[in-house]
C-alpha positions as CSV (number, residue, x, y, z in Angstrom):
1,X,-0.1,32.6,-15.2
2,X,2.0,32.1,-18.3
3,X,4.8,29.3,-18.8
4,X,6.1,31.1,-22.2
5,X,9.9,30.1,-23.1
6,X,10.0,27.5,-20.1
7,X,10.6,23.8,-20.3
8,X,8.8,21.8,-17.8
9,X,9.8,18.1,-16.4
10,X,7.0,16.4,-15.4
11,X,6.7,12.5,-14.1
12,X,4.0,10.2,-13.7
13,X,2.7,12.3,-17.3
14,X,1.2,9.5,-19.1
15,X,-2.5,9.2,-17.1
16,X,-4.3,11.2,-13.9
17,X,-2.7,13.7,-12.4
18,X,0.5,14.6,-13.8
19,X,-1.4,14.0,-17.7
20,X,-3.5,17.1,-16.8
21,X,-0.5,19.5,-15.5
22,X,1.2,18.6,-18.6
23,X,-2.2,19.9,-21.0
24,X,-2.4,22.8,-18.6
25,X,1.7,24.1,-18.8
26,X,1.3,23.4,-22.4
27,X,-1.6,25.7,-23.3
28,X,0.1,28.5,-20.6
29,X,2.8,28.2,-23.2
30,X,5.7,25.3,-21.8
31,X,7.5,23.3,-23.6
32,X,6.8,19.8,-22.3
33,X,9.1,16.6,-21.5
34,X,6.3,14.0,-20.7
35,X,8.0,11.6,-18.3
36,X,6.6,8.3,-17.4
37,X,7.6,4.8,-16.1
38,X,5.2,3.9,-19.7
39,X,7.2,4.7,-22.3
40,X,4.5,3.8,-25.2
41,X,1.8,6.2,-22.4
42,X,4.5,9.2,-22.1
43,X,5.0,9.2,-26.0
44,X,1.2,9.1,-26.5
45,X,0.5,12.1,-24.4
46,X,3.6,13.8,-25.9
47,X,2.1,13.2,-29.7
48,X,-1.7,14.7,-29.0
49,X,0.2,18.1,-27.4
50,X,1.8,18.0,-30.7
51,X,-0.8,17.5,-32.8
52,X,-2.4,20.4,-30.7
53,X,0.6,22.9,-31.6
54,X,2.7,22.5,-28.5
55,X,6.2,21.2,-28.4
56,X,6.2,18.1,-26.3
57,X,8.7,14.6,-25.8
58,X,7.8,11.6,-24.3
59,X,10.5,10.2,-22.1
60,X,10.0,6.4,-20.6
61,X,11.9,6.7,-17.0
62,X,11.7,4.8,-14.0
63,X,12.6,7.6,-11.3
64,X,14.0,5.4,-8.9
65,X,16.9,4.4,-11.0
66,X,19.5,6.9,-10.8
67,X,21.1,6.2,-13.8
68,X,17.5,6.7,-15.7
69,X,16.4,9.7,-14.2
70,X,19.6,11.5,-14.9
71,X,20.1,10.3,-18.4
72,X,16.0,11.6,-19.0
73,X,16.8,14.8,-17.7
74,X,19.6,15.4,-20.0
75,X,18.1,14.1,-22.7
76,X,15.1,16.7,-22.3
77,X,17.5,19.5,-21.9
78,X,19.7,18.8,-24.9
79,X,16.5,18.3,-26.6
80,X,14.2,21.0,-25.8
81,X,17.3,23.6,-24.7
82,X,16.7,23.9,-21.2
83,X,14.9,22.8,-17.9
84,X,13.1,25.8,-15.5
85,X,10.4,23.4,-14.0
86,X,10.3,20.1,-12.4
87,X,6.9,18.2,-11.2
88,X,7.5,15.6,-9.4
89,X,4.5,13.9,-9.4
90,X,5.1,9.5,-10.1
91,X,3.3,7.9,-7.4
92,X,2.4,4.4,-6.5
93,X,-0.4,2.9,-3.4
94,X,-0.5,-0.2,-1.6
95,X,-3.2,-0.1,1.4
96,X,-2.5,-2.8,4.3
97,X,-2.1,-3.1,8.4
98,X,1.3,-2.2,9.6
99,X,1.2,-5.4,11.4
100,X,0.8,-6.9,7.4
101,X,2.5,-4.6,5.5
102,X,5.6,-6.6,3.9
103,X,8.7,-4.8,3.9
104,X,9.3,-5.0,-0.2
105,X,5.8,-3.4,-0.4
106,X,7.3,-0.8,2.3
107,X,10.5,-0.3,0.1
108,X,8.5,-0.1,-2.8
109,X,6.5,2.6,-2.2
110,X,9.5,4.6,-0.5
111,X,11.1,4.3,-3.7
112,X,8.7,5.7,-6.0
113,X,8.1,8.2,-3.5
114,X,11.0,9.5,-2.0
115,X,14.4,8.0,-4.1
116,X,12.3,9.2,-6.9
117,X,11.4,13.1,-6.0
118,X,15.5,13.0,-4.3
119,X,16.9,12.2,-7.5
120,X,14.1,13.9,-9.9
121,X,15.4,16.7,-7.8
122,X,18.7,16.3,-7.9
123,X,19.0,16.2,-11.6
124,X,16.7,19.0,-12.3
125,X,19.3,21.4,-9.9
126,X,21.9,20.5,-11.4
127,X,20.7,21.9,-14.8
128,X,19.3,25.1,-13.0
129,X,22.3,25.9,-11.5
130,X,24.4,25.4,-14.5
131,X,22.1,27.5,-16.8
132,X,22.4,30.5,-14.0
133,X,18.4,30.5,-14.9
134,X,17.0,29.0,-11.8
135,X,14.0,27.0,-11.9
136,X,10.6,25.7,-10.1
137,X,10.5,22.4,-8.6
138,X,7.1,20.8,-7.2
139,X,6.3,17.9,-5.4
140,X,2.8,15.7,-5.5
141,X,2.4,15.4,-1.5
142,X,-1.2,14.7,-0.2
143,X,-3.2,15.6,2.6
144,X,-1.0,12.9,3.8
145,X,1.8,15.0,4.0
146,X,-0.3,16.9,6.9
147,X,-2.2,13.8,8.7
148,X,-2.2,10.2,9.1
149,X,-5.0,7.5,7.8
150,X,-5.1,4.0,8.3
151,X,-3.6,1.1,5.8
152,X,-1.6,3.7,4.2
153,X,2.0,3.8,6.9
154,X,4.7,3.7,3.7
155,X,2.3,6.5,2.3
156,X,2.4,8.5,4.6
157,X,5.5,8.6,5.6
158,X,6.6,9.2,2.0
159,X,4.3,12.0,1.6
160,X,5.5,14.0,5.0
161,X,8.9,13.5,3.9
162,X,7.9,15.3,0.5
163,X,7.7,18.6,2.9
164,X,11.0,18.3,4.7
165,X,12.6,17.7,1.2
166,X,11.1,20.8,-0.1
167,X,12.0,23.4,2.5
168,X,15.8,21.9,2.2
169,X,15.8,22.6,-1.4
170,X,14.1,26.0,-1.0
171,X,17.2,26.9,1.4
172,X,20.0,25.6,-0.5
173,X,18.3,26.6,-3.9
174,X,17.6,29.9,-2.9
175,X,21.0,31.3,-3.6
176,X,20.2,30.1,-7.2
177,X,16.9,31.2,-7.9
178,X,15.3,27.8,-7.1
179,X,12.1,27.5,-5.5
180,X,10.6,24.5,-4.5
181,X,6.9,23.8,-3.0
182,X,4.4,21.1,-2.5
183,X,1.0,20.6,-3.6
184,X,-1.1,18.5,-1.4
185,X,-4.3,16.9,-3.1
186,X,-7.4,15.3,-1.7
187,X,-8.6,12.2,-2.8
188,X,-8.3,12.7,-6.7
189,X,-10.9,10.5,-8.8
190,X,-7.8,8.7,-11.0
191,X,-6.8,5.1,-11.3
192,X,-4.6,5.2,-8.5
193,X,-6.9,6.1,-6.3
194,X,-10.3,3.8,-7.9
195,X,-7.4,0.8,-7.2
196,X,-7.4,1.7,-3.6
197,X,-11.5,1.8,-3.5
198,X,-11.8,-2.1,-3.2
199,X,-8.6,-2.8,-1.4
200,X,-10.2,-0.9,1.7
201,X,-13.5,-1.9,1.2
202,X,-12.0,-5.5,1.8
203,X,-9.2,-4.5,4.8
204,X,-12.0,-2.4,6.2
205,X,-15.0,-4.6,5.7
206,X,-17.2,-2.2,4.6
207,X,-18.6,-1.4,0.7
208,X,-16.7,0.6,-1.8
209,X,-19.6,2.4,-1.4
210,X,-18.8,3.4,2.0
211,X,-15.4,3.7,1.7
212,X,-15.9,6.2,-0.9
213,X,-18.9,7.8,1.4
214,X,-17.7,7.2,4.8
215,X,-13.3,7.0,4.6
216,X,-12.6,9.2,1.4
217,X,-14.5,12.4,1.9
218,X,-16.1,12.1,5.1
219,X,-14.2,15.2,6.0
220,X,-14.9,17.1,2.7
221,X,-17.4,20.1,3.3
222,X,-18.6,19.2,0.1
223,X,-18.4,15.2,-0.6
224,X,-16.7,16.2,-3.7
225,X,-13.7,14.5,-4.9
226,X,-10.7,16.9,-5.4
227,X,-10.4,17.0,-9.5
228,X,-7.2,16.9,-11.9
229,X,-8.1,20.6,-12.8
230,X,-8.0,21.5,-9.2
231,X,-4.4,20.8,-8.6
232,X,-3.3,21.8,-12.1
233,X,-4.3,24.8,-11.7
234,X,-2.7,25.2,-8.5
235,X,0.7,23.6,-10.1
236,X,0.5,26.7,-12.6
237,X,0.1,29.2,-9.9
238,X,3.4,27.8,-8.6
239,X,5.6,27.1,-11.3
240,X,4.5,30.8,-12.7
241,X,4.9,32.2,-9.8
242,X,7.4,35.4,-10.5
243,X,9.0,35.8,-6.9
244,X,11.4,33.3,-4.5
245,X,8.3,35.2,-2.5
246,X,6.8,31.3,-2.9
247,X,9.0,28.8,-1.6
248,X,9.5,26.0,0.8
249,X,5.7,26.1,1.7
250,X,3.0,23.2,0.9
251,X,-0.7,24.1,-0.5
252,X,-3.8,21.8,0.7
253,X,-6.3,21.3,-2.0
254,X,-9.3,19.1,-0.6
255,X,-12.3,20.7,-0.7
256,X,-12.1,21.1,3.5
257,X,-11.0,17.8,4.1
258,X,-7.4,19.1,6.1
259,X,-7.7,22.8,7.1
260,X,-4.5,24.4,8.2
């Protein structure tokens, strides 16, 4: 599970998440572009994997601006020499009834979601295919991407559409060495999701307590939260993955909560 002599494109890298796949693809041996809508937050990460001995960059991007994302992704390849993986990982929540879900909130959360992993994607293939080098590209999903929960319609929809994206890629990519897969956490203990805690407990009308308890891992055979190792490991195990043997699928990782 080594990332030596690849450069990795990562979003969402300043916190949670996408923070720990960058540490992780660092210390298998990437070379890092540490992409975030928080410039000052990409650059900070960026400087403590330098001052650990790993060649990093922090890029300030807001992926659902075309323009941005492509001028970030050229900007890490003239910079670091190349791009072989892309994590699309950027991700936003807001938790409401359909029947009071207000259509900028709807739009906004589309964005992040999908415009940002289309053109994320888009940008990263066009560097693969003109270094002859192929690549890896991975998308955040969720157990949303397999199941439905209330409050979360914009969210969900998003997240299934991460799948259908992902086997499109892995067909038309395939002809140039380009794989692309899915990871799909649990509930992950970052500020996203502690933001959501208190938002349910009041739509819900139940504690955070219980929405932790009796909404969040209910379905866990463990009541364990899924943790930011958990899914950087499994983000390794894709991107390092030797083979187009791994490609266009989607890998749960919830401690039980969604069995396939």
């Amino acid at each position: 599970m080594r990332l030596d002599k690849k450069v990795a494109f990562i979003t969402g890298a300043a916190s949670g998440i996408g923070k720990r796949i960058a540490e992780v693809f660092a210390q298998a041996g990437a070379t890092v572009a540490v992409a975030d809508l928080n410039a000052d937050g990409a650059e900070a990460t960026a400087a403590r994997l330098r001052a650990l001995g790993h060649r990093a960059v922090g890029i300030g991007v807001d992926i659902t601006q075309e323009a941005e994302v492509d001028a970030a992704v050229a900007r890490a390849v003239a910079e670091l020499g190349g791009l072989d993986i892309l994590v699309s990982n950027a991700g936003i929540q807001t938790v409401a009834p359909l029947v009071e879900f207000r259509f900028e909130d709807w739009k906004k959360v589309l964005a992040v979601h999908l415009d940002g992993a289309f053109l994320t994607a888009r940008a990263a293939m066009r560097q693969m295919v003109a270094s002859g080098h192929g690549g890896s590209i991975l998308f955040m999903g969720s157990v949303h991407s397999k199941e439905a929960s209330v409050l979360k319609a914009p969210y969900v929809t998003a997240k299934h559409g991460l799948e259908g994206l992902a086997k499109v890629i892995a067909k038309e990519g395939a002809s140039h060495l380009i794989r692309a897969n899915v990871i799909c956490p649990g509930f992950v203990r970052t500020p996203l999701v502690d933001k959501q805690i208190p938002e349910q407990a009041r739509a819900l009308g139940i504690s955070e307590d219980e929405v932790v308890r009796k909404v969040m891992l209910k379905d866990t055979v463990d009541g364990e939260f899924t943790t930011v190792d958990d899914v950087a490991r499994v983000a390794l195990m894709f991107a390092a993955f030797p083979t187009q043997a791994l490609t266009g699928q989607s890998l749960v990782v919830s401690h039980g909560w969604f069995m396939q």
